[in-house]
C-alpha positions in Angstrom: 7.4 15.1 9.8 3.9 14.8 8.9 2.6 11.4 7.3 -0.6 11.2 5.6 -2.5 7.7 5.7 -4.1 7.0 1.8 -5.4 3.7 2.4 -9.2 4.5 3.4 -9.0 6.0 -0.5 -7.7 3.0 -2.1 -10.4 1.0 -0.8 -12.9 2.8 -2.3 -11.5 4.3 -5.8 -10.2 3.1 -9.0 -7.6 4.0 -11.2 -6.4 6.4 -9.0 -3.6 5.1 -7.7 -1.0 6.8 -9.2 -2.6 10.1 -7.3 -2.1 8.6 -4.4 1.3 7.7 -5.5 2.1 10.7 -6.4 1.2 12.5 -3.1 3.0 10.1 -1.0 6.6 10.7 -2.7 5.4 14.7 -2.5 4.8 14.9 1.3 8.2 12.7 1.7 10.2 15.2 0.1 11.9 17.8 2.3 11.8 21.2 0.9 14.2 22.4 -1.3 16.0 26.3 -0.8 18.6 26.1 -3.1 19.2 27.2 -5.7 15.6 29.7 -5.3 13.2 29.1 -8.2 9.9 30.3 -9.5 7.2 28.8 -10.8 4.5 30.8 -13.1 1.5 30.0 -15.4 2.5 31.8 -18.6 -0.9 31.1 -20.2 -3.6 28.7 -20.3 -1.6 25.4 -20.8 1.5 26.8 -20.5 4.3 27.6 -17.6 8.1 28.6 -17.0 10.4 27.5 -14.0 12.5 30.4 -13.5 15.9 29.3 -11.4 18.7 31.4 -9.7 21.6 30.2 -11.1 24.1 32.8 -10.9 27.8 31.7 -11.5 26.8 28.5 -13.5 27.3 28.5 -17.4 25.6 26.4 -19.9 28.3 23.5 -19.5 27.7 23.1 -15.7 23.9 22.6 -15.7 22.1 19.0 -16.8 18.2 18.9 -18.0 16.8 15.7 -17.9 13.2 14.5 -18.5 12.1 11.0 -17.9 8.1 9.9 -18.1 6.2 12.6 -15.8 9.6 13.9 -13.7 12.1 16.7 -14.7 15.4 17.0 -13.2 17.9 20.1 -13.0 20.9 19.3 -11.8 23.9 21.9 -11.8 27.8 21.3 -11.0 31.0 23.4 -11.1 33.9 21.6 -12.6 36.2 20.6 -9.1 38.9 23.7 -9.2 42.8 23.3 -9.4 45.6 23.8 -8.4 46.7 26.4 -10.6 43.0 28.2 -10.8 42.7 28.5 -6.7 41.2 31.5 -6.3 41.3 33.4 -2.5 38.1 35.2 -1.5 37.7 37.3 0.9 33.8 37.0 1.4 32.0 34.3 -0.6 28.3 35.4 -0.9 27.5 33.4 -4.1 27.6 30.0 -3.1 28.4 27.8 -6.2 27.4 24.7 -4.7 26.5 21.9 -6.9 22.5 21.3 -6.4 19.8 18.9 -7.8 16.2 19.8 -8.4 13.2 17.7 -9.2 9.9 18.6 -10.4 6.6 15.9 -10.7 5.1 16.9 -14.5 1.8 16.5 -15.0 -0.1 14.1 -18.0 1.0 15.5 -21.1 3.7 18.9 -20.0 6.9 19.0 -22.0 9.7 20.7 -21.7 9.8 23.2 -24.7 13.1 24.7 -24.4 15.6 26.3 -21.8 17.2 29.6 -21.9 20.0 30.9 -19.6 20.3 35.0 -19.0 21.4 37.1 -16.3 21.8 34.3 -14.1 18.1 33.0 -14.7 17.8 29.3 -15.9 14.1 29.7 -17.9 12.5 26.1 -18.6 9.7 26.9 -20.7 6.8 24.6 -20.3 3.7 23.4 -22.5 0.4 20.9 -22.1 -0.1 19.5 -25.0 -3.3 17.0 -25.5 -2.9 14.4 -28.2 -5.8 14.8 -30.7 -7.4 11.8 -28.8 -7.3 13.4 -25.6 -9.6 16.5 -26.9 -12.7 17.2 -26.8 -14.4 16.3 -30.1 -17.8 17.1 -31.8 -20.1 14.5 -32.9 -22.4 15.1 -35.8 -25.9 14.2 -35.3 -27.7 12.5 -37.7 -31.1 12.9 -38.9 -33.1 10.1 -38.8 -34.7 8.3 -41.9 -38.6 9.6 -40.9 -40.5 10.1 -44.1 -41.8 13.8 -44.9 -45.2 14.7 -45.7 -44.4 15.2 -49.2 -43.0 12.2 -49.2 -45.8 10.1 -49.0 -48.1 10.3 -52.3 -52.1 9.5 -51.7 -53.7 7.8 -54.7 
């Protein structure tokens, strides 16, 4: 595999290295196939991971957020004795799986819906107020006027 070298940039920035960070765990990561997933911008500060889920119920699938990192993690209950069932061609794997996405500043997880087999994690940016952009009023300066000055 493929390793990139950051140091040259940490000599000469500041502050970001978290980026950095960031990018190394990324390009250490093997790529995950299953379950498939999409991910789409739904609109300008907001996004939905769409996952192929199909033979999973609500009970066998865990979301988890922590700090900037969201974790999927799905897991069918271990089968007995008396439920055994005998196939004669398994196409839909079941397997238990674990994703994990890197969030960016200030994305939340707005809700999760599960339909036709689709897990839908609905996304959102949302910028505290101090984070916006904000206008600042100029004020006009105390200059006296011409008719504010009286000639005697």
């Amino acid at each position: 595999m493929q390793t990139i070298d950051f140091s040259p940039f940490y000599r000469s920035t500041v502050g970001f290295d978290r980026v950095f960070n960031r990018l190394d765990t990324l390009v250490g990561q093997e790529a995950k196939t299953y379950p498939p997933y999409n991910i789409e911008r739904t609109g300008d500060d907001t996004y939905r991971i769409s996952i192929a889920v199909a033979g999973f119920s609500n009970g066998d699938i865990a979301i988890e957020t922590k700090e900037n990192n969201l974790v999927v993690k799905g897991a069918k209950p271990a089968e007995t004795a008396e439920k055994t069932r005998e196939f004669l061609h398994r196409g839909i794997a079941e397997r238990a799986f674990e994703l994990r996405f890197q969030l960016a500043d200030y994305v939340e997880v707005h809700g999760a819906t599960l339909e036709h087999g689709l897990l839908h994690l609905e996304l959102k940016r949302e910028l505290p107020e101090s984070k916006k952009p904000r206008t600042i009023a100029i004020n006009a300066g105390s200059q006296p006027s011409l008719e504010d000055q009286s000639v005697n």
